[in-house]
C-alpha positions in Angstrom: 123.7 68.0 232.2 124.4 64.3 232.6 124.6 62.0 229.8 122.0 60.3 230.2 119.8 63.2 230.4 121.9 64.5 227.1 121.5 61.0 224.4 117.4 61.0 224.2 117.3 64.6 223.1 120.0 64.9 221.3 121.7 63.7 217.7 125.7 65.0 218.3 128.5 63.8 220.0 129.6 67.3 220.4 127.9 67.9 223.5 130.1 65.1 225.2 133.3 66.4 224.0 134.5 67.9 226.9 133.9 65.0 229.0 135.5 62.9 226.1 139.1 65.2 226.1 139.1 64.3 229.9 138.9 61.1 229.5 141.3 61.0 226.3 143.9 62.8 228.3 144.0 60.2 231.2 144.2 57.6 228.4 147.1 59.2 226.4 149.0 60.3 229.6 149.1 56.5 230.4 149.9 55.1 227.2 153.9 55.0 226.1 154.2 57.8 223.6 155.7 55.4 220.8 152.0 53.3 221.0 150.1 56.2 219.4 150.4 58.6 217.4 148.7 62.6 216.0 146.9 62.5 212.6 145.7 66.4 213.1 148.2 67.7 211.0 147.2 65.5 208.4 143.4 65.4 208.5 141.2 68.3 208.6 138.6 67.7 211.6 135.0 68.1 210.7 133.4 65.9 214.0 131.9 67.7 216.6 134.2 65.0 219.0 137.3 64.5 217.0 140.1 62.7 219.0 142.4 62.6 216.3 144.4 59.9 217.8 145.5 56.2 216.3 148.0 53.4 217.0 150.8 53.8 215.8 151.2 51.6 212.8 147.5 52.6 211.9 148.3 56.3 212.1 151.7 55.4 210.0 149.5 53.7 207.3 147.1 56.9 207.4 149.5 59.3 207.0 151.1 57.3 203.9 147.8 56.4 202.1 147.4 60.6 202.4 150.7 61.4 201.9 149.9 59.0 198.3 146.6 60.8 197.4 148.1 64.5 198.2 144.9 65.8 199.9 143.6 65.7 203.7 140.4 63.6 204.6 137.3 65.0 206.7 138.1 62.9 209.4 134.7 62.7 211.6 136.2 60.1 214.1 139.1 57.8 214.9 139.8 57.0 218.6 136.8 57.4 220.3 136.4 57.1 224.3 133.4 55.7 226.2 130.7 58.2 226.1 131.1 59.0 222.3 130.7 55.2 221.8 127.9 54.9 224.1 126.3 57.6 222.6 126.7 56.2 218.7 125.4 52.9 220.6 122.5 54.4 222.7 121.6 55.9 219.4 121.8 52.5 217.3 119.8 51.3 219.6 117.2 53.4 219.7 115.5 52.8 216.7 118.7 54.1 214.8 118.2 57.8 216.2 120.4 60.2 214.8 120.8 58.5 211.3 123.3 55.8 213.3 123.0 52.5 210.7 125.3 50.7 213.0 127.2 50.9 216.0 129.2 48.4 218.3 128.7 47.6 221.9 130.7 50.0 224.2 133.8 48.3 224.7 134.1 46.3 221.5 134.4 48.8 219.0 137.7 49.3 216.6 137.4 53.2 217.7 137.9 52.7 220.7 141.4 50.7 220.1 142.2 53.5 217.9 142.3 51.4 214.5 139.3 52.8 213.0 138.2 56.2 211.0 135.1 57.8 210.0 135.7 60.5 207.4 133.1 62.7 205.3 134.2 61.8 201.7 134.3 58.1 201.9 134.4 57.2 198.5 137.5 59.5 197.1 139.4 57.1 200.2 138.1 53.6 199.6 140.8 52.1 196.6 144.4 54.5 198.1 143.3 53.3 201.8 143.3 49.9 201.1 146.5 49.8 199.1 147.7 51.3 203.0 145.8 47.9 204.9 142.4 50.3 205.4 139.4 48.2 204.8 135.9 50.1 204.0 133.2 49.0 206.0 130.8 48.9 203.4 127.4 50.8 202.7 125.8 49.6 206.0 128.5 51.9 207.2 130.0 54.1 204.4 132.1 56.2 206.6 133.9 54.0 208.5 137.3 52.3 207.9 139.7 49.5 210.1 142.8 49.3 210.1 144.1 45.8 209.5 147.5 45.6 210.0 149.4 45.3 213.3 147.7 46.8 216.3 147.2 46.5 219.9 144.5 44.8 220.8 143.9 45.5 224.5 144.0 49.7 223.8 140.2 49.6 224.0 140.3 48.1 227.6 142.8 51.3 228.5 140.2 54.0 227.3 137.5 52.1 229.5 139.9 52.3 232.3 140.3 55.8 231.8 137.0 57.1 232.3 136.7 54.7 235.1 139.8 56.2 236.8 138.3 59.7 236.0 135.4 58.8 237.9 137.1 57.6 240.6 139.2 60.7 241.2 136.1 62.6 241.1 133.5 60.4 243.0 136.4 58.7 245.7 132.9 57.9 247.8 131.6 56.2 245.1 134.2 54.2 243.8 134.0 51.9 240.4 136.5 48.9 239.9 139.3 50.3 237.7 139.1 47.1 235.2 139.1 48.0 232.3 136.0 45.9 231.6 132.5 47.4 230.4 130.4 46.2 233.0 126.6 47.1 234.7 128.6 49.4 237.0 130.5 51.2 234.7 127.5 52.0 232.3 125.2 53.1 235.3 128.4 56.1 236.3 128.5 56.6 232.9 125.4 57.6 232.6 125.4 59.3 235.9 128.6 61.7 234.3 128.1 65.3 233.1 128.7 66.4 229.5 131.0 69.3 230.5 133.4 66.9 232.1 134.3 66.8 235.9 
C-alpha cells in the first residue's frame, strides 16, 4: 500500500514504520556518530513509530532530567522522518483527523531535527524537564516538548535528504533532486512510497 492510499483511512503512524526505519537508517548512517545520540535505554517506547533518536545535547539533557526524576517516560515520538510527519500533517489538516490538535509543515518541524519529544504522561515531565532546557508545548499540544538548548539546526534538511536518497536508489528512472528541501516533487514520491518500505 502506498501512503497516500494509507493517511485517509487510517489514524496510526504505525503502518509507516517500516518505511520510516529505512529512511532513519540512511539518515543515521550519514550523520557523525557524536551528532546524535540513543534514548531507548532510557525511555520505554509506547509509539507505534518510535525512532528513539535525538541530538546529542538534547538526548544529554533527556537522559539527565530522567536520570533526576528516577523513572522512564512513555516516549510516543522524538526524531521523526518524513512520512511520520506528513502523516501527523495530512492528519492536521484534514479536519484534525486522528485527534492531531496541531502539527507542522513537513520539513519545519522540531521532530524532525531531533530536538523534540512526545511522551504519554506529560504532566509528571513538565517542571524536572524544564529545569533540563525542555520547554512544554502547552495544552494545544500537551504531549510535546523542545529542546532549547544547543542543537543543529540543519538535521531536519538531512532526514529530507534521506528519504529522497532512498527513493532515488529505488526509482533510478525516476530520479528526485537530493536537496534536502521539501518541495512539490518530493511530496508527490512521497506519496507515491509504500508503507512497508522499498
Amino acid at each position: 500500500m502506498l501512503i497516500g492510499d494509507y493517511l485517509p483511512n487510517n489514524c496510526s503512524t504505525a503502518g509507516i514504520a517500516p518505511l520510516a526505519k529505512q529512511i532513519a537508517d540512511v539518515l543515521l548512517t550519514t550523520m557523525p556518530p557524536d551528532d546524535i545520540i540513543d534514548i531507548s535505554p532510557h525511555v520505554t517506547m509506547v509509539g507505534g513509530s518510535t525512532i528513539p533518536v535525538l541530538q546529542k545535547e538534547a538526548g544529554e539533557a533527556l537522559i539527565a532530567a530522567i536520570d533526576e526524576k528516577g523513572v522512564k517516560p512513555r516516549l510516543v515520538h522524538a526524531l521523526r522522518v518524513l512520512p511520520q510527519q506528513y502523516a501527523v500533517f495530512y492528519w492536521y489538516t484534514h479536519g484534525k483527523k486522528c485527534g492531531v490538535k496541531l502539527a507542522a509543515t513537513p520539513g519545519t518541524s522540531p521532530h524532525e531535527r531531533a530536538i523534540a519529544i512526545d511522551i504519554e504522561n506529560h504532566a509528571e515531565w513538565i517542571t524536572v524537564l524544564k529545569h533540563h532546557n525542555w520547554k512544554w508545548r502547552g495544552d494545544d499540544d500537551p504531549p510535546h516538548f523542545n529542546f532549547k538548548g544547543p542543537q543543529d539546526p540543519d538535521f531536519g534538511r538531512e532526514g529530507i535528504r534521506a528519504f529522497q536518497k532512498l527513493w532515488n536508489m529505488h526509482n533510478p528512472n525516476d530520479p528526485i533532486p537530493e536537496s534536502g528541501s521539501y518541495e512539490p516533487k518530493t511530496q508527490a514520491k512521497l506519496e507515491k512510497s509504500p508503507i512497508e518500505g522499498f
